[in-house]
N, C-alpha and C positions, 0 to 999 in steps of 0.2 A: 600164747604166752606159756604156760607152766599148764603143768594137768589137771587133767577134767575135775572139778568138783563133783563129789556124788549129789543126789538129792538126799533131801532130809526136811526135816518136820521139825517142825515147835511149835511147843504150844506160846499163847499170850503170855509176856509176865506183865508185873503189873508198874504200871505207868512210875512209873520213878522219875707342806711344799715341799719334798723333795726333791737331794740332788742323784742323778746318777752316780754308779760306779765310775771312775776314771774320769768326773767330770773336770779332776784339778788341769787333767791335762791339755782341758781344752777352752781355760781362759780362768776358773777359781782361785782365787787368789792364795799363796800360800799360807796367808795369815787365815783365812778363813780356813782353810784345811786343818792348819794346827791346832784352832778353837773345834772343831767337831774330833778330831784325836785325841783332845786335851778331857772332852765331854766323855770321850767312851771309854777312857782310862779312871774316872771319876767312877763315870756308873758300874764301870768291871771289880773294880775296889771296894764301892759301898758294900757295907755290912746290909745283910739282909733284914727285915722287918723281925723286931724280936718274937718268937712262937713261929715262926714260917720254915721251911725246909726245900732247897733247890731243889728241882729238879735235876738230875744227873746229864750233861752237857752229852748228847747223840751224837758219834762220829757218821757222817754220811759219806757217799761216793763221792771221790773227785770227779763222778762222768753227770753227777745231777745237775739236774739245774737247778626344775619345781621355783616357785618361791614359797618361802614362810611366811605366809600373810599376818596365818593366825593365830599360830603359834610363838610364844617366847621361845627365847633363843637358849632359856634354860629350862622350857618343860621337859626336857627327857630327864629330867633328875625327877620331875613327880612320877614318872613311869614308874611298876614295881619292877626294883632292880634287886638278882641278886645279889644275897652277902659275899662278903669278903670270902674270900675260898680260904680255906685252911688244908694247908697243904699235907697228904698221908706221912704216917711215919715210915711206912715201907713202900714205898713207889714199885707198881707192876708193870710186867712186859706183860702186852697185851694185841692179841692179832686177830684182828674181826676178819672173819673168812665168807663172803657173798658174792653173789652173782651181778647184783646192782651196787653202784653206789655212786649219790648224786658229789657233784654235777657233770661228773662221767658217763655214768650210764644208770639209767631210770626207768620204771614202768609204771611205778608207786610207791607206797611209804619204806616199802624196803629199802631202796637208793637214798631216800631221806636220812633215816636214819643210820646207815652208816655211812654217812655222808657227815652229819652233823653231833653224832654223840660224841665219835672218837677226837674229835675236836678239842670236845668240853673234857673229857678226861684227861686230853694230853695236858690243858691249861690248868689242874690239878695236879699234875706235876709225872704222872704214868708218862711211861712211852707205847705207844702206842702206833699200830703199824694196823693197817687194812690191806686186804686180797680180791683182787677181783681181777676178769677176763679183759684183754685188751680188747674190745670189739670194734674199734677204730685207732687213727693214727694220731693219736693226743698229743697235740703240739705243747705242751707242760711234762710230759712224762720219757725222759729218756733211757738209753738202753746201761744195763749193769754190765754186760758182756758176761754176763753167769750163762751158761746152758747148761742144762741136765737133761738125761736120758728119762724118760719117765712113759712106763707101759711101752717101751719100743720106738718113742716120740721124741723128736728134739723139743724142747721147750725152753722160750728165752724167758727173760722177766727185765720189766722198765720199771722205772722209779720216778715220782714226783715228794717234793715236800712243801707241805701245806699248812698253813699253821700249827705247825706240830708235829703234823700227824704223816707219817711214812705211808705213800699211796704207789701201792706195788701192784703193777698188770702184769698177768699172763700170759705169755704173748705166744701162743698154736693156732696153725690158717685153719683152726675149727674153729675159732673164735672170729678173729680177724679177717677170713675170706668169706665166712655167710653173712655178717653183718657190717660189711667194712662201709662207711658212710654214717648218715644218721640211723643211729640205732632204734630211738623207738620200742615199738613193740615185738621188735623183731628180735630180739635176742634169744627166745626160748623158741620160736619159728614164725613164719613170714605172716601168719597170720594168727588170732586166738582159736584155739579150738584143734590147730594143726600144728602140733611141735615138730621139730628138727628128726628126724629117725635115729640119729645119733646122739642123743642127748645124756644116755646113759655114760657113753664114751665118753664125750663132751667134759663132764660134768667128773668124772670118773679119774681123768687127766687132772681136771683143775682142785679136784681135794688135795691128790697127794702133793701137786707143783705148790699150795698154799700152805702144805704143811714143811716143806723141804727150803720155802722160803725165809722162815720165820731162823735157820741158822746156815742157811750159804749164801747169802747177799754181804758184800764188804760192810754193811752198817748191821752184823748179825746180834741178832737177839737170843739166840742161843736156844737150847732145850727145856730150859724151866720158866715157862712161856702160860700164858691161856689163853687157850683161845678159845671165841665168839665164833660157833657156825650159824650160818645165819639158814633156816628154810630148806627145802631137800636136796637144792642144788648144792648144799654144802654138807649134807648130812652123813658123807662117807669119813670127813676128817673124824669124827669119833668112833668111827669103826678101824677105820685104820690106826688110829693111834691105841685103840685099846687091842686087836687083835692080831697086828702085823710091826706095829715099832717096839710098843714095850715086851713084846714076847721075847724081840731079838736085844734087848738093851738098850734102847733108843726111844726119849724122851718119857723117859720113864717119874720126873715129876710133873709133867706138863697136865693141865687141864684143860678140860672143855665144856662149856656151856653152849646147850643147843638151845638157840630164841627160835619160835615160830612166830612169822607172822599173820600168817594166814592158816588156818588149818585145813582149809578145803582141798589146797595146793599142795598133794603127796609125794611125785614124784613115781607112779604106779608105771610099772614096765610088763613085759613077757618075762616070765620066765627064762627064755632060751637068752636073754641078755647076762644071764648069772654068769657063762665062763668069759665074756668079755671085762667083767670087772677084776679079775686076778686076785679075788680073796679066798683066802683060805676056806675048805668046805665047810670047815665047824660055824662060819660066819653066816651060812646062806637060813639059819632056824629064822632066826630075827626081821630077816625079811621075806619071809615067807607069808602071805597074807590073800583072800578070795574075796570077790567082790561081784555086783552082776550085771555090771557092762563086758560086754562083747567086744570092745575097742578102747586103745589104750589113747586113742585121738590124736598120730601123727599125722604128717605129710599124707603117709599111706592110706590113714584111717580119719578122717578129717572129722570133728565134730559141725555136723549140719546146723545151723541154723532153725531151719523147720522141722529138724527132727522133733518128734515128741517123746519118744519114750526109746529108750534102746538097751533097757531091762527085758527081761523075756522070762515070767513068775519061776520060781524056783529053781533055776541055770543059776552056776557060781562059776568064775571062772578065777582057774590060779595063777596070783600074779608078784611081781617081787615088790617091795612097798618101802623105800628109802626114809622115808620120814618116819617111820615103825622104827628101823634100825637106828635111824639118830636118837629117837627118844630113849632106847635099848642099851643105846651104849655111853650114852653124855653122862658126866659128872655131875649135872643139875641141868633141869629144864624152863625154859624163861619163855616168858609171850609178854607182848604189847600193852597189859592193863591187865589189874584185879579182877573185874569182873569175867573178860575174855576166861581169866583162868580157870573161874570157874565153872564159866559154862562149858569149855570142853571136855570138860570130866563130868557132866550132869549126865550126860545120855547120850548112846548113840548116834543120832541125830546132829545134836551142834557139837560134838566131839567127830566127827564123819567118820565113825565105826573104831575110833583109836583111843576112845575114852579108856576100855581098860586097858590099854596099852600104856598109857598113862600112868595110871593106877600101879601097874606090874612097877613101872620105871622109878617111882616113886613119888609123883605128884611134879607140880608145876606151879612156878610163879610168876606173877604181876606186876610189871613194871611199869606205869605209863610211859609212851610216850612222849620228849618235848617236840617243840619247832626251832625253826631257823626262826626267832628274833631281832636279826638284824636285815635278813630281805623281806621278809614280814612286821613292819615296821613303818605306818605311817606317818610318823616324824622326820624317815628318811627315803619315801617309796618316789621313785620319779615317774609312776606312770597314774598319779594323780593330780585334782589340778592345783590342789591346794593342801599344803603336809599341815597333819594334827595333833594332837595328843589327849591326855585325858583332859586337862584344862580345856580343850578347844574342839571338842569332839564334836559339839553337836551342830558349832559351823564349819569345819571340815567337813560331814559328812553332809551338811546342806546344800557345798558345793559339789560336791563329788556326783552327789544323787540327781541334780539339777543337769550337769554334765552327763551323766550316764544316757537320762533319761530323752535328753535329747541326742545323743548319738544314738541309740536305739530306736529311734521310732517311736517312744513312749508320748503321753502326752506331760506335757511338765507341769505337773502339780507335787509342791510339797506336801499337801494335807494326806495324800494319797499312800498309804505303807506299802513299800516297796518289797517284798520277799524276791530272792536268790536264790540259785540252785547253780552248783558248779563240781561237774564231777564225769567220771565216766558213767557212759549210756549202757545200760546194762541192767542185767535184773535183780545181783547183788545190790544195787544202790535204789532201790524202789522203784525207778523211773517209768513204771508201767504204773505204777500206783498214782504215781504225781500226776504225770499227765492225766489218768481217767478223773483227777479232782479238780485239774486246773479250770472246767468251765463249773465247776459249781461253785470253786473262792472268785472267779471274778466275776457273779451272779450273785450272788450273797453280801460280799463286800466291796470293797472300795479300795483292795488290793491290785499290787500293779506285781506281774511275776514276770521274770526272768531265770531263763538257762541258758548254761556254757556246757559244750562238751562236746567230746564224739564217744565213737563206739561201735555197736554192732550196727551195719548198716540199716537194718530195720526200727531200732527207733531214732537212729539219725533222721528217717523218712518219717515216722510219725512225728517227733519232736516237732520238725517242719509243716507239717500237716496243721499242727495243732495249733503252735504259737506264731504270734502276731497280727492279731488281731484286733482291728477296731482302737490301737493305743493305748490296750492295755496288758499286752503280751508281746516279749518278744525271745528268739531265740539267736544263739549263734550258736553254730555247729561248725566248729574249729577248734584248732589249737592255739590258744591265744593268752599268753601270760598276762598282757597288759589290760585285760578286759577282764580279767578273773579280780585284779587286783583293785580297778574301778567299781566290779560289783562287792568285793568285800568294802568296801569304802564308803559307795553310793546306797546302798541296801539297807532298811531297814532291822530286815531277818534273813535268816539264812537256812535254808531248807534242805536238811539232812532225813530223808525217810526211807535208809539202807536196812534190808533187810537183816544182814551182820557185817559187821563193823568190827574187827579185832581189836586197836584203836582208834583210828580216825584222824584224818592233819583239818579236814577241811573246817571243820566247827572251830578249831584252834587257828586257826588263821583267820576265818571270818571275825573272832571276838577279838584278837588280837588289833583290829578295824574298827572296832563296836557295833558289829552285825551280832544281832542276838540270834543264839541257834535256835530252831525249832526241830527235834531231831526225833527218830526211833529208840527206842530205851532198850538197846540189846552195847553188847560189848563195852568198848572204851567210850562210848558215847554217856555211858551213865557213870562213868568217871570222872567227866571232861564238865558233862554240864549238869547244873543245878535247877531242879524244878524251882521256879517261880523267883527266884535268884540272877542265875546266868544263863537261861532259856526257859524252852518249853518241851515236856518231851511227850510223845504222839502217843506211846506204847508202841511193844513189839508188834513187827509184821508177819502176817504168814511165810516160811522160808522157801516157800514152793509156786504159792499160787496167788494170782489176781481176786481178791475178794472183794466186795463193797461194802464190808465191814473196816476193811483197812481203808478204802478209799474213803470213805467219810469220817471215821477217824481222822485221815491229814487234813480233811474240809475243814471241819469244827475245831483243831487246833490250831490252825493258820487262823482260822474265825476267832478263835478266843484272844490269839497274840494279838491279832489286830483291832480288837476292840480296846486293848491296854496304849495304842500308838498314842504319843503326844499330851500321855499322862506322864505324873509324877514318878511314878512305877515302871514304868518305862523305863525313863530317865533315868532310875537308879541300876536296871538292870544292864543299859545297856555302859555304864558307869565303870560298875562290877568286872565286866565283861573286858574291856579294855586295858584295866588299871590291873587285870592276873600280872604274873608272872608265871609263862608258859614256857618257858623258855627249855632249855637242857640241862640245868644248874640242878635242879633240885634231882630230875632222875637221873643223872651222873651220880650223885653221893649215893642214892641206890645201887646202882651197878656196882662203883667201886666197891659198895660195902659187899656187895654179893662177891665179888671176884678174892675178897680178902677173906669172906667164909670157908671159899671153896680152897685155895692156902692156906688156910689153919693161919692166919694173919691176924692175933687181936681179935677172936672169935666172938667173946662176948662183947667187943666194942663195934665190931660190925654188924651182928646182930640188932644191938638197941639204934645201931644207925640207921638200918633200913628200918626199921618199924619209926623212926622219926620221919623220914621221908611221906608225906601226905599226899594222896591226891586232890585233884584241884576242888572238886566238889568238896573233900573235906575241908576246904582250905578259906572258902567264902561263906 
């Protein structure tokens, strides 16, 4: 995927019916044509809602293009829905610039989220445009017929539009010839651990083609723009815009906000890659940074598996460090959740040596994360067996867990609390932890666990090893949408014991379900969920190593939620848990307020806007 993470240390904290186009022509009556003409000349005329404010009408290219058993047919009106949106006084041009974005291209929450926030903001009335790599041949997305020259490169760009939101690819065979088919994990290189050798170039291409999009595509947005870099693959667009456009007169009020969402994920190169990027010298101080790995983990240089250690005591080697430079040169620094923020400015360690880097840039804020509330949404999910809602939760998930429990090999007993675990196999996400607890939770208790995932092959093989067992364990080691969605459904609890967590989708879709999290208290997880409320939280884990301090920590905690099963307390949290509003709504009016700070836009009214924005812990 993306570059090596360093190691690092922490210490504990503490436990916290439509018709087609042209259809007249092919038998609709003309009377029926002139009643749907007669309707949109009606709605194009009404006056809009008194206190509301259009959005500005986007010219685009002429080349674009279950049953409900248990639920009423009006419970999604008890779901928490958001308020009525109130639409800005100054609507922004706004261009999120990443590498992923779902349901194009994904590895993680990064595709997520710029997949689903620019959504919510367009529906606020922004226009709003997103950038990312063609890495396949998206049968929604066609060509502008724009080409530019960029680093000596022809470079096209395709367009799709999407509720809203302007979805522009990159289209260079560095993108489209390494990963042409399912993309996967292969977009950063065919395997983890071993990126592309050209990745600098890669990457280096699609800053400036992302920044040059935002005003030569026929639906241009012009130069007084902001843009979203999203992570290191996008970390040059604010180096280029501050030390190569506005020097020469170009886009000279444009901003940029760099989000991280991972900080482990640097973007760390050789040095000798500095004259393929074509920035000016004065630009190379900023990325200039030592670390004491020996390999920057290409194709060339693979990160092993079994390696153990590939520090060598007091050897530094120097290296160019792209996420240094975005924080260095961005207009303001954004990450995934409060807490995340502050822990990467705590210490070396959970800042992965960029803390005062930080510091220098001038600090960093917290946004949480939302979700997709409408594919996460058991009122409308078809791959269970029976859709719920909060009125109906706790025979939806009766059925569901019943269902589950016999497709898996389980033994089917309802008395029996069900804990989940669905996530990548890896050592970020605890799963060396979990598994060395899984035979002492179903020794102890009367739990039944399950996991989804894949990953590194080695705990795919353990994973296997370990579960299924006697009908009280099972695993699937796949990629499987439809069984993620049955275990947020069917599951009692849902077992989050990631070592860091910037912020987190999986507890927020489990509850979104009414699986109560049982999670690690590091990052957006102590955002997201509420002791003895909307979960349970384990405490931090060690960032480095397998302890039996943390492995009986997740024993005793799984042990305590399950001593609460089929109580009143329960009941309420798993209540709580469902009935959020997680959705994108609330941290969209964050963002926007942020993007209006950074505009000098109503400064004092965007400030007191994002300090109204609450996280969800504060929020129950």
């Amino acid at each position: 995927r993306r570059t090596r993470r360093t190691r690092r240390t922490r210490t504990r904290d503490e436990m916290a019916t439509g018709v087609k186009r042209g259809s007249a022509r092919r038998g609709v009556s003309r009377g029926a044509a002139q009643v749907r003409t007669t309707a949109r000349q009606a709605a194009a005329t009404r006056p809009a809602k008194q206190g509301s404010k259009q959005a500005p009408r986007v010219p685009v290219s002429s080349r674009r293009s279950g049953v409900c058993a248990f639920a009423a047919p009006s419970e999604d009106t008890a779901m928490a829905k958001p308020a009525m949106v109130e639409l800005p006084k100054t609507p922004q041009d706004i261009v999120f610039v990443a590498a992923e974005v779902a349901p194009w291209s994904k590895t993680g929450g990064l595709g997520d989220v710029v997949g689903g926030l620019p959504i919510e903001l367009a529906k606020r009335g922004h226009r709003v445009m997103t950038v990312a790599p063609r890495y396949d041949q998206y049968s929604d997305a066609w060509d502008t017929s724009v080409v530019l020259e960029i680093m000596g490169e022809r470079v096209g760009f395709f367009h799709s539009k999407k509720k809203g939101v302007d979805r522009v690819f990159i289209d260079h065979p560095c993108f489209l010839a390494k990963v042409w088919g399912k993309t996967g994990s292969k977009l950063y290189g065919l395997k983890s651990g071993a990126d592309f050798v050209d990745n600098s170039k890669r990457f280096r291409i699609f800053c400036e083609a992302a920044i040059e999009a935002a005003r030569c595509l026929p639906f241009s947005y012009g130069e007084d723009v902001t843009f979203v870099a999203n992570d290191w693959h996008s970390a040059l667009v604010p180096v280029l815009l501050r030390d190569v456009y506005k020097p020469s007169g170009q886009f000279l009020d444009a901003k940029c906000a760099f989000c991280v969402h991972n900080i482990a994920f640097q973007g760390r190169f050789w040095q000798d890659t500095w004259d393929t990027l074509g920035l000016p010298d004065s630009s190379k101080e900023i990325f200039e940074f030592e670390d004491g790995y020996d390999k920057v983990f290409t194709e060339d240089e693979p990160d092993e598996e079994d390696e153990e250690s590939l520090k060598e005591l007091g050897l530094t080697y120097a290296k160019l460090n792209w996420m240094k430079a975005g924080f260095l040169s961005s207009d303001k620094n954004v990450t995934v959740s409060p807490n995340y923020a502050e822990e990467v400015v705590s210490n070396p360690s959970k800042g992965v040596e960029l803390d005062n880097v930080i510091a220098e840039a001038g600090g960093i804020e917290g946004i949480v994360n939302g979700m997709d509330s409408e594919t996460f949404n058991p009122l409308k999910c078809k791959f269970i067996p029976v859709r719920y809602g909060p009125q109906s939760v706790a025979e939806g998930k009766a059925a569901a867990k019943e269902a589950l429990q016999a497709e898996l090999g389980l033994d089917v007993d309802p008395a029996a609390p069900l804990v989940g675990f669905v996530g990548r196999l890896e050592e970020q996400k605890g799963v060396d932890v979990m598994l060395a607890a899984v035979d002492q939770i179903v020794s102890e208790t009367n739990c039944q666990v399950v996991i989804l995932g894949t990953g590194k092959k080695s705990y795919e093989a353990k994973v296997k090893k370990v579960m299924g067992k006697g009908g009280r364990t099972a695993a699937v080691v796949k990629f499987a949408p439809r069984v993620a969605r049955m275990i947020f459904a069917g599951s009692d609890y849902l077992l989050v014991p990631s070592r860091f967590e910037p912020c987190g989708l999986i507890q927020m879709q489990g509850m979104a379900y009414g699986a109560v999290p049982i999670v690690a208290s590091t990052g957006g997880l102590v955002d997201t969920v509420k002791e003895g409320v909307t979960g349970f939280h384990i405490g931090a884990l060690d960032p480095d190593a397998l302890v039996e301090e943390d492995v009986q920590a997740v024993a005793e905690t799984v042990a305590f939620a399950a001593q609460k099963y089929g109580t009143a307390a329960f009941e309420e949290m798993r209540d709580a848990c469902i009935k959020q509003d997680l959705s994108w709504s609330e941290p969209a009016r964050k963002w926007e307020a942020l993007v209006e700070e950074m505009k000098a836009v109503e400064v004092e009214e965007a400030v007191a806007k994002k300090e109204s924005v609450a996280t969800p812990v504060a929020k129950v």
